[in-house]
C-alpha positions in Angstrom: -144.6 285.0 40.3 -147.2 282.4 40.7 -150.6 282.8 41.1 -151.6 282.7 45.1 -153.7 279.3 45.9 -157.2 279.7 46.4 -158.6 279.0 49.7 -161.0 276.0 50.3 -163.7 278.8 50.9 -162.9 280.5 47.4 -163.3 277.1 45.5 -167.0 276.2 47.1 -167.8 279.8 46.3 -166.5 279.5 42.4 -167.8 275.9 42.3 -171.2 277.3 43.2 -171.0 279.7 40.6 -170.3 277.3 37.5 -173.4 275.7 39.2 -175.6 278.0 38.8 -174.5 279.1 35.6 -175.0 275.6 34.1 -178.3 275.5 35.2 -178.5 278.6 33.7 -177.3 277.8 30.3 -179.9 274.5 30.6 -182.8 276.8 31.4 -181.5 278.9 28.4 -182.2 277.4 25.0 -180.0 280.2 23.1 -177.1 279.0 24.5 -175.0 277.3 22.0 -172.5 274.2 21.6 -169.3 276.4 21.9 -170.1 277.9 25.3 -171.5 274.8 26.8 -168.5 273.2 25.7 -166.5 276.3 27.1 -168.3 275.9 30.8 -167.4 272.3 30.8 -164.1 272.7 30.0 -163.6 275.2 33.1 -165.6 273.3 35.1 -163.1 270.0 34.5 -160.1 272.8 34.8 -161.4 273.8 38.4 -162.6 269.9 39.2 -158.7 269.4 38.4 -156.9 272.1 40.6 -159.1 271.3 43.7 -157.9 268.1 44.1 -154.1 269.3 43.0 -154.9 271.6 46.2 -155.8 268.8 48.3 -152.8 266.0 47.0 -150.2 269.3 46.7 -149.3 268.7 50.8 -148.9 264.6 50.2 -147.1 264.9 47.0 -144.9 268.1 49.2 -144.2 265.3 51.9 -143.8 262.5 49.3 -140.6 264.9 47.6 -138.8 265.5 50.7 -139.4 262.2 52.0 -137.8 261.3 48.2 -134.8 263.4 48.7 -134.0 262.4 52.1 -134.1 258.5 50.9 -131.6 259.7 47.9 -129.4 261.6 50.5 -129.1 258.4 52.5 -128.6 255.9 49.4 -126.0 258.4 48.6 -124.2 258.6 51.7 -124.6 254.3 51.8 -123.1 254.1 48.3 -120.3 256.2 49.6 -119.8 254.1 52.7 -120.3 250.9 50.7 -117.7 251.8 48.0 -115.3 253.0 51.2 -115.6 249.7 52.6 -115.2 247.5 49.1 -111.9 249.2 49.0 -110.6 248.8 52.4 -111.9 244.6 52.1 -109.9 245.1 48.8 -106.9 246.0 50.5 -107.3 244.1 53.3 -107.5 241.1 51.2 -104.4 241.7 49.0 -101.9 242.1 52.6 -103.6 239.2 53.7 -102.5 237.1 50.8 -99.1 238.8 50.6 -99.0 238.0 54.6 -99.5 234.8 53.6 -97.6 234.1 51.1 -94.7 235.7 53.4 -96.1 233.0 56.5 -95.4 230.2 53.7 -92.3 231.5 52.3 -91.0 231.6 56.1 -92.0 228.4 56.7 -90.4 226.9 54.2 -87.5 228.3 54.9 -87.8 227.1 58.5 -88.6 223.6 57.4 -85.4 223.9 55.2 -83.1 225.0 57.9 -84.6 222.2 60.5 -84.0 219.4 57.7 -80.7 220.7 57.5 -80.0 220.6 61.0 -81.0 217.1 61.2 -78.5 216.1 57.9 -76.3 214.4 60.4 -78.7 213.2 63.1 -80.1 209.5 63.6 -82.7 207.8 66.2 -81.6 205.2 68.3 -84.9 203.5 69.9 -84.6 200.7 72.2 -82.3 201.9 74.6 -83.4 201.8 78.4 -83.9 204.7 80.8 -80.7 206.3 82.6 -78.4 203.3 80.6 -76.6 206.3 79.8 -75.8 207.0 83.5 -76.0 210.6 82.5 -73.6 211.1 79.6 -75.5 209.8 76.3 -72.7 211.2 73.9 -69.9 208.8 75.1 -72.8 205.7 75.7 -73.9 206.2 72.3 -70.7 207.0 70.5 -69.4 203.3 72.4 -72.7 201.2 71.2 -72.2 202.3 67.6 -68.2 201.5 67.5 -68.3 198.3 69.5 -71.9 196.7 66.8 -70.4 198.9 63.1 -66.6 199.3 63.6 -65.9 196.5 61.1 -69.1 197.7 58.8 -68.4 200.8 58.0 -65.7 202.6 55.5 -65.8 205.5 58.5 -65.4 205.4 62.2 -69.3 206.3 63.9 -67.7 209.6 65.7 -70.5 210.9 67.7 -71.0 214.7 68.6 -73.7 214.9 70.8 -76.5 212.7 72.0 -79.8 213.2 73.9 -83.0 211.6 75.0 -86.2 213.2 73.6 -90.3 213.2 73.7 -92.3 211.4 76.1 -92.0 207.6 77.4 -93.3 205.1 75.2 -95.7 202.3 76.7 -91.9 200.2 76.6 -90.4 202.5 79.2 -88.7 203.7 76.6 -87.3 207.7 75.1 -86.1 208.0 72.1 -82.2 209.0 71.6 -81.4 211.7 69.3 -77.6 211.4 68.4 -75.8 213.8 65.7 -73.2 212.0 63.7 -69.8 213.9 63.2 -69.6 212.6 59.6 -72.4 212.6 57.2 -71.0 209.6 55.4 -71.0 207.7 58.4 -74.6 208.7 59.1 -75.7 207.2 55.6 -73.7 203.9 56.1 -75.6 203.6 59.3 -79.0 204.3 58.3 -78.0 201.9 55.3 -77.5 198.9 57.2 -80.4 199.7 59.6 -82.7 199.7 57.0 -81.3 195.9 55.6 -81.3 194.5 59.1 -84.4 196.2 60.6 -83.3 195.0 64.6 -79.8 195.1 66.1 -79.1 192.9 69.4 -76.2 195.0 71.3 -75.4 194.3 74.8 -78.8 192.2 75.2 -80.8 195.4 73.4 -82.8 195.1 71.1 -82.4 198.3 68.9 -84.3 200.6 66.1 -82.2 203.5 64.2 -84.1 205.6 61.5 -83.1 209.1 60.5 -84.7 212.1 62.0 -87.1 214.0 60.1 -89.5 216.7 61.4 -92.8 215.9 61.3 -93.5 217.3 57.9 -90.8 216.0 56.4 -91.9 212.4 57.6 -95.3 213.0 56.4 -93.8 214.3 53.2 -91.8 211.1 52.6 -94.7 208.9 53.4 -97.0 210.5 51.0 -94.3 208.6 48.3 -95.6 205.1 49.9 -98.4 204.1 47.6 -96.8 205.2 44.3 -93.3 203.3 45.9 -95.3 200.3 45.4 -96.2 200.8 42.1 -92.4 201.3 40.9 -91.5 198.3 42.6 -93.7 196.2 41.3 -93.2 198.2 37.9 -89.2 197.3 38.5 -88.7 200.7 38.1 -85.5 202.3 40.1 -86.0 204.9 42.3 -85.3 206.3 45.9 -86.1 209.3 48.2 -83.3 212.2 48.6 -83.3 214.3 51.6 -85.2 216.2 52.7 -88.1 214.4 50.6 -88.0 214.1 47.0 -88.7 211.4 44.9 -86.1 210.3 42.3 -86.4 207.3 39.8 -85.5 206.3 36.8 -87.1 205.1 33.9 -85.4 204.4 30.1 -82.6 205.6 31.0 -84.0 209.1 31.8 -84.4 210.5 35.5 -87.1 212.3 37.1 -87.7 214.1 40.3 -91.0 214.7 42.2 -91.6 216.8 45.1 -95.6 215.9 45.0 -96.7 213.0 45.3 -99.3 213.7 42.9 -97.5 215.0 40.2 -95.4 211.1 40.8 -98.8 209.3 40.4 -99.5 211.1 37.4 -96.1 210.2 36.1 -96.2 206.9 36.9 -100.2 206.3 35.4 -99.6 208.5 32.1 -96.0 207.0 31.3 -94.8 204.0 32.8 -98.2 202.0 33.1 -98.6 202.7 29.8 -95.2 201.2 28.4 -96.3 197.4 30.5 -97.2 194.7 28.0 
């Protein structure tokens, strides 16, 4: 068991009594080295424990305030690592979410390019000269201006308007071929002739591609120009891939990039 703490009344009383013993070792001239040296030592032992008695209630306060602080940084460290976890997780769905969201929407892009295999764009065509049944309007312009052009009868299966009036007056006509074959021959000689004139119309057909796939195709326009003036063959697939050839061995980009890259590291390289 400890020794009790002297009170503040105890230490002035033993402080005054290594006082006056000092002064009465001074007065005495017997008094040797070894007990002077002794009474200081005391002295400094007592100097010492007064002022432990006075810091003891600061340094009490200091340790609990400590172990509080270390209870807290414990608990934060617990929270903290809780949290680094659950971001952790959070982080890994999110990325598996979105690599689902991409995987879904490439398959949705898929399946719309698909759907519009068979389907052209007819622009040029006035308001309500349809008189309410596009499919037979349609499937009679296209007989009547290709049935001696083409190696298959344009068989329509459906036609509609679509989107907003242009600043011509003008909606856009969204017909699905029957054949696929057809479909190509038409787009082939739209893209020779660029304008037909039937019954006093002036007419546009392109193919119909979502918007991504026609952003897709156009990325291939700069590096286009390069192979043509390279005299390189090429030509864009459905729904937008880029195929050419080039000594006699055939390539096919889905990136325009990755064509650039192609076309700057190999074929520039071959031209005199």
């Amino acid at each position: 068991m400890p020794p009790p703490k002297k009170t503040q009344t105890q230490t002035k009383a033993s402080e005054s009594a290594l006082d006056q013993q000092v002064t009465d070792m001074a007065a005495d001239k017997t008094v040797n080295s070894e007990e002077l040296s002794a009474l200081i030592r005391t002295i400094i032992r007592e100097e010492i424990n007064a002022a432990m008695e006075k810091l003891q209630p600061q340094l009490d306060n200091l340790k609990e305030d400590l172990n509080e602080c270390t209870t807290k940084l414990f608990a934060l460290e617990t929270s903290l690592s809780s949290m680094e976890s659950r971001i952790s997780d959070l982080e890994k769905a999110n990325e598996e979410l979105g690599k689902e969201n991409k995987d879904l929407k490439d398959k949705a892009d898929r399946m719309e390019d698909r759907s519009r295999k068979y389907n052209i764009r007819i622009l040029g065509i006035p308001i309500d000269a349809e008189r309410g049944n596009p499919t037979s309007y349609v499937s009679a312009l296209l007989k009547e201006h290709f049935k001696d052009k083409l190696q298959y009868a344009p068989e329509v299966e459906i036609a509609h308007r679509t989107g907003p009036v242009n600043k011509s007056g003008q909606r856009i006509m969204i017909v699905r071929m029957l054949r696929l074959a057809a479909r190509e021959e038409i787009l082939r000689i739209a893209k020779n002739e660029k304008e037909f004139v039937i019954r006093g119309m002036k007419l546009r057909i392109f193919p119909d591609f979502t918007a991504e796939t026609a952003k897709a195709r156009a990325s291939f326009r700069e590096v286009r120009n390069k192979l043509w003036s390279a005299g390189v063959k090429h030509s864009i697939i459905h729904p937008a891939t880029l195929i050419l050839t080039f000594k006699g061995e055939t390539k096919k980009f889905n990136d325009h990039q990755h064509a650039e890259n192609y076309v700057k590291t190999v074929i520039e390289k071959e031209k005199p």
